[in-house]
C-alpha positions in Angstrom: 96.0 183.9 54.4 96.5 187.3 55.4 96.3 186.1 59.0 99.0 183.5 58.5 101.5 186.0 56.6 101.0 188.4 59.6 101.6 185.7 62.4 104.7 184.1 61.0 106.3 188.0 60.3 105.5 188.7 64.2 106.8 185.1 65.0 110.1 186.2 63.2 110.3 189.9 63.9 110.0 188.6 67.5 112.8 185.9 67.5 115.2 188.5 65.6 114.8 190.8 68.3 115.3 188.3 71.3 118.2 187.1 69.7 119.7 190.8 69.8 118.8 191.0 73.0 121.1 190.3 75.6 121.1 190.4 79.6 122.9 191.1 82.4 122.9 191.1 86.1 124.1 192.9 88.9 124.1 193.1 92.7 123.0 197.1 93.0 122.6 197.3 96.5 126.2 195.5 97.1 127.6 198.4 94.4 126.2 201.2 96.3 127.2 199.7 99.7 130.8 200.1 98.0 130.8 203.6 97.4 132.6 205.8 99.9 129.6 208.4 99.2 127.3 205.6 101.0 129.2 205.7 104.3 129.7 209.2 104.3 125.3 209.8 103.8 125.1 206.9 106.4 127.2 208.7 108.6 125.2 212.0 107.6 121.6 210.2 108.3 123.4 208.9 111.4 124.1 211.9 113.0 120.8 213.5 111.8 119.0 210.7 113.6 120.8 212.2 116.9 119.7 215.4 116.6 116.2 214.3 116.2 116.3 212.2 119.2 117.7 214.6 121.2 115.4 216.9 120.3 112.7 214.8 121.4 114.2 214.1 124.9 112.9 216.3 126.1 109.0 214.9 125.0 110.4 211.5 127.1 111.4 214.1 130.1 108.7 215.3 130.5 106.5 212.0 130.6 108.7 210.6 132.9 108.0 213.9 135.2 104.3 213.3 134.9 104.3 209.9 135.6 106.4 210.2 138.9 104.4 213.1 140.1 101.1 211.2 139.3 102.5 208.4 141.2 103.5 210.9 144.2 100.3 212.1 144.1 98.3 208.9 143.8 100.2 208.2 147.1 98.5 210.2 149.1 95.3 209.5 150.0 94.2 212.9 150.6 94.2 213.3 146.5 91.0 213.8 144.7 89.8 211.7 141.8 89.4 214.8 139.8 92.9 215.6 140.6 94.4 212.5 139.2 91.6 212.3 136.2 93.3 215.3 135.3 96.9 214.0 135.8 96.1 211.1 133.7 94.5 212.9 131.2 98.1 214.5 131.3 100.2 211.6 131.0 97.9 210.3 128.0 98.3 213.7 125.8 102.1 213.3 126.9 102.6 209.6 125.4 100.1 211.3 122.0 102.9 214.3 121.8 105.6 211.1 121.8 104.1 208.5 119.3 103.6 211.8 116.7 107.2 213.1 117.6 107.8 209.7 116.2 106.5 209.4 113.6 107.6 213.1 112.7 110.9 211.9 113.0 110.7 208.8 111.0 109.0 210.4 107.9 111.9 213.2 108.5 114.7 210.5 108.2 113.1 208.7 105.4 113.0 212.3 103.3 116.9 212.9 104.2 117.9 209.3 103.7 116.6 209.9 100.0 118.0 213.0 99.6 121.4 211.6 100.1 120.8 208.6 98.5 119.7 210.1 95.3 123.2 211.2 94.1 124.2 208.4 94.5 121.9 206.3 93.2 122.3 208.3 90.0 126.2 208.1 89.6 125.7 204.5 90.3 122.9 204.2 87.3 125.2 206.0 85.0 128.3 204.0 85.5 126.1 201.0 85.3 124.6 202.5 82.1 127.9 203.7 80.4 129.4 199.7 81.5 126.4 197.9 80.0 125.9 199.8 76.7 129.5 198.8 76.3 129.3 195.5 76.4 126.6 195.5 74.1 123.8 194.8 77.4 119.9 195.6 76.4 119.0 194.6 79.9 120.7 194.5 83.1 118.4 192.6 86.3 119.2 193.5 89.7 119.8 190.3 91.1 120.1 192.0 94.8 117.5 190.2 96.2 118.4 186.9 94.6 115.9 187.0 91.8 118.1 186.1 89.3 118.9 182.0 90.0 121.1 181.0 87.8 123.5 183.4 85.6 126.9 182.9 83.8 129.7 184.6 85.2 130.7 186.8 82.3 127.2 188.3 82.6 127.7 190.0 86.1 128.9 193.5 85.5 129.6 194.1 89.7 133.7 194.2 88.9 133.3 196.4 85.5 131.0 199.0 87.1 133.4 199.0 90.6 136.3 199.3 88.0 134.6 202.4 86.0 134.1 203.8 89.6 137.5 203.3 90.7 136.4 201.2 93.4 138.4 198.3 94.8 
């Protein structure tokens, strides 16, 4: 009996809460794309990216020079096989310096793309936060990978959040 009382309270306790719940959506990524703070840390990460590469040029330079003096060299048949062993040991440790400047410089643009993101991010999530516990919202989905299917209009809070962010 005691089982029974305990189940049906859950059962309503449950439904009484559902029914207080209500859900929202929102296309984050689409809202962040919107923000002029976006471009400007695109434009940021863009130009870092530059640097980087530029910096490594000189990694590619210097492959190429191997490579073109190994072929020289291979040329002529008066060239040892030591000698071009030891070239192409050369122009293997040159390609090793390259793949690990890259991925240096990968792991270096993912670290300052969240850095500039993360203001963002967070004036985004506030706006979104302030918007949603206005309108009463317990749960707000990202739909920006189209996992929500099927949503009432009145539900998507993309115009009030842009609005609260004085975005057009």
């Amino acid at each position: 009996m005691r089982f029974i009382f305990t189940a049906t309270l859950l059962f309503f306790v449950t439904l009484g809460v559902s029914a207080q719940s209500k859900t929202a959506y929102i296309n984050f990524q689409q809202l962040i794309g919107l923000m002029p703070e976006t471009k400007l840390a695109n434009d940021t990460l863009r130009l870092y990216q530059d640097e980087l590469a530029k910096d490594g040029q000189y990694l590619v330079d210097e492959y190429t020079r191997l490579v073109k003096q190994y072929d020289s060299t291979g040329a002529n048949t008066h060239a040892s096989q030591e000698k071009l062993a030891g070239m192409e040991k050369e122009i293997r440790d040159a390609q090793t310096r390259i793949t690990d400047y890259r991925e240096r410089m990968e792991e270096k643009i993912a670290q300052k793309d969240q850095l500039l993101l993360k203001p963002i991010m967070e004036k985004a999530k506030k706006a979104l936060k302030e918007v949603a516990t206005g309108k009463g919202y317990t749960m707000v989905i990202d739909n920006s990978k189209d996992a929500v299917l099927i949503a009432s209009e009145t539900d998507d809070l993309l115009e009030a959040v842009k609005a609260r962010l004085g975005l057009k």
